[in-house]
C-alpha positions in Angstrom: 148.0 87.1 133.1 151.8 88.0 132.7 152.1 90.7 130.2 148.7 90.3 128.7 147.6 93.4 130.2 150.4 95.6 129.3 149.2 94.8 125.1 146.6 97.0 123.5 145.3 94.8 120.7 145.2 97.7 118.0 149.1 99.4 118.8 150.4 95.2 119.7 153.3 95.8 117.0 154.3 99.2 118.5 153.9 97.2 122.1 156.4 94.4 121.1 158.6 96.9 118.6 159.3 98.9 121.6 159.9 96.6 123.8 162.5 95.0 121.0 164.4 98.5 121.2 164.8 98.0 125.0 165.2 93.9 125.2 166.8 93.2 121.7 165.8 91.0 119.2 165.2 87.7 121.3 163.4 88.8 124.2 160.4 86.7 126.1 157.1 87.4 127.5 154.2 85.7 129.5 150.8 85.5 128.0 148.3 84.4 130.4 150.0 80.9 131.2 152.0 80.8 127.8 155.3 81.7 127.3 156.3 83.1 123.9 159.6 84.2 122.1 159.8 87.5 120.6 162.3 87.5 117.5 163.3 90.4 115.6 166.7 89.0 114.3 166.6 88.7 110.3 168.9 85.7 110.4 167.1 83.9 112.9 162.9 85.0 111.0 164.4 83.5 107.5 165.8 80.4 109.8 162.5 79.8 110.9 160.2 80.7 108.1 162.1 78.0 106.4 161.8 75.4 108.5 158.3 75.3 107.8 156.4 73.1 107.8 158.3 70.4 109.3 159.5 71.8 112.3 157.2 74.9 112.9 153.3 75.6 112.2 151.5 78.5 113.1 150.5 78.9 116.8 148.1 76.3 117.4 145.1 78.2 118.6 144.9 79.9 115.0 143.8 76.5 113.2 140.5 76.5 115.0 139.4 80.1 115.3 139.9 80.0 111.2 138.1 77.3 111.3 134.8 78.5 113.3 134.4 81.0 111.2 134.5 78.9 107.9 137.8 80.0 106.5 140.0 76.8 107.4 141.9 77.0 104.0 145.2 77.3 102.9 146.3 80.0 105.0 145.4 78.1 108.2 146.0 74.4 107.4 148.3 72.4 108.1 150.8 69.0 107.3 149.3 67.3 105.0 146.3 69.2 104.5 148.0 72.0 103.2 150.0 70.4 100.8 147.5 69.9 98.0 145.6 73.8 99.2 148.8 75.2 98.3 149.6 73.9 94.8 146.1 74.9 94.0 146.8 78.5 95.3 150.0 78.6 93.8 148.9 77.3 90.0 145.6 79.5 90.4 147.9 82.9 91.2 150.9 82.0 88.7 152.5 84.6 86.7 151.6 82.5 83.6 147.7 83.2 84.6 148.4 87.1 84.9 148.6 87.2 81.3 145.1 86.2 80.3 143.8 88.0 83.5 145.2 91.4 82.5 142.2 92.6 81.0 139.9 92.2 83.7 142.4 93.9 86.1 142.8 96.8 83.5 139.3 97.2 83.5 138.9 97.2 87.1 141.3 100.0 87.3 139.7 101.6 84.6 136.3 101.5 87.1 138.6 102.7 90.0 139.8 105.3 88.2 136.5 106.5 86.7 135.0 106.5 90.6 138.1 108.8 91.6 136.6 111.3 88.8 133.3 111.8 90.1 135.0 112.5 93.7 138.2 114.5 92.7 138.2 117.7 94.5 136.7 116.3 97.5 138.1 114.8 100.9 138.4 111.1 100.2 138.7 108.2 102.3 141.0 106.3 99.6 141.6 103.2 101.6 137.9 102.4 101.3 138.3 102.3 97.5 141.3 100.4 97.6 139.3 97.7 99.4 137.1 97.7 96.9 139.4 97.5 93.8 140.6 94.2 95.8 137.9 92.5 96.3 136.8 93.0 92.9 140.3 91.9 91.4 140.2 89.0 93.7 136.8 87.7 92.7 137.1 88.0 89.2 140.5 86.0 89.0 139.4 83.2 92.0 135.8 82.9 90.9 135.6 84.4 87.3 132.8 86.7 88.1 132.3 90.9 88.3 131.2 91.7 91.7 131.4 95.6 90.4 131.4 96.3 94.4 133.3 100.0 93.0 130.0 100.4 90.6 127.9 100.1 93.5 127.5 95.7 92.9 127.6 93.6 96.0 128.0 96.6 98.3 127.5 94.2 101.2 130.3 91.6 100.5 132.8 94.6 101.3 131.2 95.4 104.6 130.8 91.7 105.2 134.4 91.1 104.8 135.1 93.7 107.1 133.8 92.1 110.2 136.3 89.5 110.0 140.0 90.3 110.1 139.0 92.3 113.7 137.3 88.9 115.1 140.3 87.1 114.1 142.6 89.7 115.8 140.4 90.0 119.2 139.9 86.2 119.4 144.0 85.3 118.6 144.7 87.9 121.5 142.3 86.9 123.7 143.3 84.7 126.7 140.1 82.6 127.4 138.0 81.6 124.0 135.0 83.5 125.7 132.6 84.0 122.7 132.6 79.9 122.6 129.9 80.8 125.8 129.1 83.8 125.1 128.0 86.2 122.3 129.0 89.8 122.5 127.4 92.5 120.4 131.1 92.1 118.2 130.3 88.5 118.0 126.8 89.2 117.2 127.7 91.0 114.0 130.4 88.5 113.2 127.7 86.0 113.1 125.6 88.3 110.7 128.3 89.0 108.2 128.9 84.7 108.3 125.6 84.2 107.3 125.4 86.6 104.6 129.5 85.6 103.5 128.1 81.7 103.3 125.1 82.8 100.9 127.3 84.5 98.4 129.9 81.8 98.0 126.8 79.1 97.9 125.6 80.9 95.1 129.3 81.4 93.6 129.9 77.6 94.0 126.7 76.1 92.7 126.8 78.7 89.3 130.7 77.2 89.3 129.1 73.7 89.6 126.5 74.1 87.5 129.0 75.8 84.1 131.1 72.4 84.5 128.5 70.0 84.6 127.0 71.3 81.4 130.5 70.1 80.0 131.6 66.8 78.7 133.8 65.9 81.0 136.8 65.1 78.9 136.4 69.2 78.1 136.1 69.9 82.0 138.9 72.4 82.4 138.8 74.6 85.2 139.2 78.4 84.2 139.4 80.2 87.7 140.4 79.2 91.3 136.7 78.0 92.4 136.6 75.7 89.3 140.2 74.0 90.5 139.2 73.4 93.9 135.8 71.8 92.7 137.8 69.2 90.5 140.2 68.8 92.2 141.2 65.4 94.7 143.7 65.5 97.3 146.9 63.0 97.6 144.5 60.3 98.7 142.0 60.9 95.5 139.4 62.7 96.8 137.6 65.4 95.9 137.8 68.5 98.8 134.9 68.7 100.9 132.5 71.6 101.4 133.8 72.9 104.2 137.7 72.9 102.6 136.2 74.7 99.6 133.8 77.7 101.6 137.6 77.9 103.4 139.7 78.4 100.8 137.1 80.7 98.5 136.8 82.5 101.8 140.5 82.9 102.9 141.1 84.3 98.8 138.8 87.1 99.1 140.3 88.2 102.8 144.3 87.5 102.0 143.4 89.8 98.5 141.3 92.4 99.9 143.2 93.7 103.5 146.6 93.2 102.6 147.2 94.5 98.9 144.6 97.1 99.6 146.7 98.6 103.3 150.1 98.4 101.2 148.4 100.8 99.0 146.8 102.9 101.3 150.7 103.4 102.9 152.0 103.9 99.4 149.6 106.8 99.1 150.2 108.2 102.3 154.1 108.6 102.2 153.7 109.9 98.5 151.7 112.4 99.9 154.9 114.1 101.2 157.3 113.1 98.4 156.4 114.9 95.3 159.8 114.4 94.1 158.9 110.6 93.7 155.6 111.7 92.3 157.8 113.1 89.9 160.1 110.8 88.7 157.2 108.0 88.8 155.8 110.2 86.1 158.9 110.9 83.9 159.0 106.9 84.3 155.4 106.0 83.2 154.7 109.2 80.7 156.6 107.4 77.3 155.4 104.1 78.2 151.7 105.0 78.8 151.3 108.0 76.4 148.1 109.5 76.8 146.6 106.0 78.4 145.7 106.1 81.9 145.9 102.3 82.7 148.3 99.7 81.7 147.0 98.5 78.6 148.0 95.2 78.5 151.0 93.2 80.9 153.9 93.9 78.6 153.6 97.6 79.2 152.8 97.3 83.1 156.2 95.2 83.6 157.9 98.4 82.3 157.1 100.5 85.1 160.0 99.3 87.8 160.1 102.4 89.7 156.3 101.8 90.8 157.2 98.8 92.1 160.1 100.0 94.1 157.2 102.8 95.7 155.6 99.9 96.7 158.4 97.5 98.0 159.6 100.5 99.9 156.3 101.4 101.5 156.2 98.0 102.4 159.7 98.1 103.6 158.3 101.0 106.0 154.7 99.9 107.1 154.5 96.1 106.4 151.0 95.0 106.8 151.5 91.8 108.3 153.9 93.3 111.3 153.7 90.0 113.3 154.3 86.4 112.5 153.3 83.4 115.1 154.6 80.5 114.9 154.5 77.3 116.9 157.7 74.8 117.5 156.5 71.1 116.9 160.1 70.6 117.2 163.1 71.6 119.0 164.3 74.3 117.0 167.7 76.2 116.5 167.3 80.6 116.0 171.0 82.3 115.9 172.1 80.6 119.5 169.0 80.3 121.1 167.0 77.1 121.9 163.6 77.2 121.1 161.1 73.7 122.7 159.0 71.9 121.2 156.0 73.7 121.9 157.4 77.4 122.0 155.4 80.1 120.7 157.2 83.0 118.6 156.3 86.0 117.4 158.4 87.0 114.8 158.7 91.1 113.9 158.8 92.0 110.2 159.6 95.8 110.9 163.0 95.9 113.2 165.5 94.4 110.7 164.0 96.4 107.5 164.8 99.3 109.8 168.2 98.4 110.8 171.2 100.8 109.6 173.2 97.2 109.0 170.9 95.9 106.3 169.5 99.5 104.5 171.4 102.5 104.2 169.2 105.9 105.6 167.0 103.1 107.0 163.7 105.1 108.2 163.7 107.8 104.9 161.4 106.5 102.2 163.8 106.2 98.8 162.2 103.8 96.3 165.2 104.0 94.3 167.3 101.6 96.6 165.1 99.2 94.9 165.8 100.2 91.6 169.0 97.1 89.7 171.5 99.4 88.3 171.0 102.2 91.0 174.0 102.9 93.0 173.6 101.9 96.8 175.9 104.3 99.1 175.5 102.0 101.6 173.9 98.3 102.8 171.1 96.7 101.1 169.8 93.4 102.4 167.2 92.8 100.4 166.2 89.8 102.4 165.6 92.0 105.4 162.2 92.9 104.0 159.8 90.1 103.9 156.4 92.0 103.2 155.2 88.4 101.3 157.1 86.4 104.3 159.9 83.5 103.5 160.1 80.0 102.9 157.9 77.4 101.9 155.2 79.4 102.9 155.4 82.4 101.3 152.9 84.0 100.0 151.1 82.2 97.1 149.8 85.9 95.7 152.6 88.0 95.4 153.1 88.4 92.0 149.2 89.5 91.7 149.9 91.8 94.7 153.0 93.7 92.7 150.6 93.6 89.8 147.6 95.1 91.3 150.2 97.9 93.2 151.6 98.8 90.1 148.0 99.1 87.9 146.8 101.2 90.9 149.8 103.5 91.5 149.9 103.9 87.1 146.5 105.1 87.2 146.5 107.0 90.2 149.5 109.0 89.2 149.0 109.8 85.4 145.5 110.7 86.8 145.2 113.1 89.5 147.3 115.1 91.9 147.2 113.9 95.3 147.0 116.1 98.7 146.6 115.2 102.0 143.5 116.0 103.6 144.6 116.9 107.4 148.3 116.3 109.0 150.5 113.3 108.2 150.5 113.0 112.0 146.9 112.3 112.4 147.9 108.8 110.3 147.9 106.3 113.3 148.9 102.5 112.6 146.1 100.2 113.7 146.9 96.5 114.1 143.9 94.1 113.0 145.2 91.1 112.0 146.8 93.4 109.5 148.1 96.6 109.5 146.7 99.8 108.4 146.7 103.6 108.2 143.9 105.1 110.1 142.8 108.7 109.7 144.2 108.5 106.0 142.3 111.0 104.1 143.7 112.6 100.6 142.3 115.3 98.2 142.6 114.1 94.3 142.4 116.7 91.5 142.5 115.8 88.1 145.4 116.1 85.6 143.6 114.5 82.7 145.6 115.1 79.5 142.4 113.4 77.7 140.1 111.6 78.2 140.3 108.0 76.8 137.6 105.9 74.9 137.3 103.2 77.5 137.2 105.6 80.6 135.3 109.2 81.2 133.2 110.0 84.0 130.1 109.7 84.1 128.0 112.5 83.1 
């Protein structure tokens, strides 16, 4: 078993962080038969990261697992397979396809916000809204339709989708593929939430299939991700299968909802204790927004850089995807070390965005080190940070992620004040496939100036 039994699946990051402090940043451990690199050198992760895909692939035992549970898409293919995902992805979550999306992202916010109303004053589990906001932002740009899962809509997709990232992280850490035999209770409910995942995006694809052929079909032109994938053919002509399109619908509502959603949910908690950034966010956003609430269109939302510095720099601090595994299908080079064919490596997104040699005051949360024109009094490798990854491979919806961040953190702050419900120390990070606070609970109290048109709470 080598070290497999000294890793508790939800604190694995701390596990392989600590053990970085003590080994340094190449260091190697046994997992049940395997032996695995563990890499927290930034030179060596951006070495790597872009030597994919031709030299390195993710560990080989993710591919399948993805696969069983009907999200082999982009995120999990591979060679040439991924290839033709990818520009999909990449086209469908463009910054030139923010613009016409804005409004359906403003009013998504405008719903989040108006949900925060009827609950101000009252200990709130914010994390769980954030989910939702995703998954609703996520649907209506991949599939062009209004789940409303923050009205109340769909309630069941969000609990659905929660069932899934925990398989993926029990079954990636698990040394024998047991629930191939046998089904436990976990497995059970996996199975559940499949079956009820599968019927959505059946009825999702056949409305998506039945809007284009009603049109002629030199008119056919696809207006959201699900549309793309149906028409589009791969490098040998063909139109994706089935299975590749359940994949990749599936694999866009799980890499929007955890990840932007957790990056959030950390922004919120370290603001919690910072109300001098509270502050300046709002001397920032106050003659740009005027008495608006929400962004009202793009234009104004890209003039709110210190909200995207909050959210690099929570990022920076509590990056979501702590751990990256990768697979050598070649001999590969990292700093001085030699790394088979064959070699797994786990590569640790934390250690070097901590690291006094690449940011100055390295664990104290300063979004202004972000900020072009800001004086840095010391290092700042901005390259150190690789919340969205590096290389060929990064990820596809980044520039949706700053967007949504932004939207949220402009509503939330011109909106309410925010106060932690219980101790900052009772915030534990769980690891489950991503990474998340858990115990984060906050108090919002409104600091309406007005109420707008478009948003008031209900009556």
């Amino acid at each position: 078993m080598g070290n497999t039994l000294q890793l508790d699946p939800p604190r694995l990051h701390l596990t392989l962080e600590r053990w970085a402090e003590r080994y340094g940043p190449f260091y190697k451990v046994r997992l049940a038969g395997r032996r695995a690199v563990v890499i927290s050198d930034a030179a060596a992760a951006e070495t790597l990261l872009r030597a994919r895909p031709q030299a390195l692939r993710r560990t080989s035992n993710l591919e399948p697992i993805f696969a069983e549970v009907g999200a082999a898409g982009v995120f999990s293919a591979e060679g040439a397979a991924w290839k033709p995902q990818r520009r999909l992805a990449m086209d469908a979550l463009s910054s030139r396809n923010l613009v016409s999306f804005f409004p359906a992202l403003r009013a998504v916010a405008e719903r989040l916000r108006a949900r925060w109303l009827t609950s101000a004053g009252e200990p709130l589990a914010i994390q769980d809204d954030l989910m939702r906001f995703t998954v609703d932002v996520t649907t209506a740009l991949a599939f062009g339709v209004d789940l409303n899962t923050l009205g109340g809509g769909e309630v069941e997709l969000h609990r659905h989708l929660a069932q899934i990232f925990p398989a993926f992280s029990r079954r990636l850490l698990s040394p024998i593929p047991y629930w191939r035999w046998i089904r436990l209770p976990a497995d059970r409910r996996l199975d559940r939430a499949l079956v009820a995942l599968r019927r959505i995006q059946e009825q999702l694809i056949a409305e998506a299939r039945a809007r284009l052929a009603a049109m002629p079909e030199e008119t056919r032109q696809p207006k959201n991700f699900l549309e793309a994938m149906i028409l589009a053919k791969d490098d040998e002509g063909r139109p994706f299968s089935d299975e590749i399109i359940y994949g990749n619908t599936l694999t866009m509502l799980l890499a929007g909802e955890d990840t932007t959603a957790n990056s959030l949910a950390w922004a919120v908690h370290d603001l919690c204790e910072r109300p001098d950034v509270v502050a300046r966010a709002r001397r920032e956003m106050e003659p740009v927004l005027g008495e608006r609430f929400v962004p009202p269109d793009l234009e104004t939302a890209g003039r709110l850089p210190y909200l995207d510095a909050i959210a690099s720099e929570a990022m920076r601090l509590h990056p979501v995807a702590p751990l990256i595994g990768l697979e050598a299908i070649d001999d590969v080079v990292a700093g001085d070390v030699l790394l088979p064919r064959g070699t797994w490596i786990t590569l640790l997104t934390r250690p070097p965005a901590l690291a006094s040699e690449h940011f100055a005051d390295p664990t104290e949360f300063k979004p202004e080190r972000w900020l072009a024109g800001e004086p840095h009094p010391g290092p700042h490798v901005r390259g150190a940070a690789i919340a969205f990854g590096s290389g060929p491979r990064i990820c596809p919806g980044r520039h949706l992620a700053m967007l949504e961040m932004r939207v949220v953190l402009a509503t939330l702050l011109s909106s309410f004040d925010i106060e932690r419900a219980g101790r900052a120390v009772d915030v534990r990070e769980r690891f489950s496939f991503t990474m998340f606070p858990e115990g984060l609970r906050v108090i919002l109290r409104s600091r309406e100036r007005r109420l707008s048109d478009s948003v008031r709470p209900p009556s």
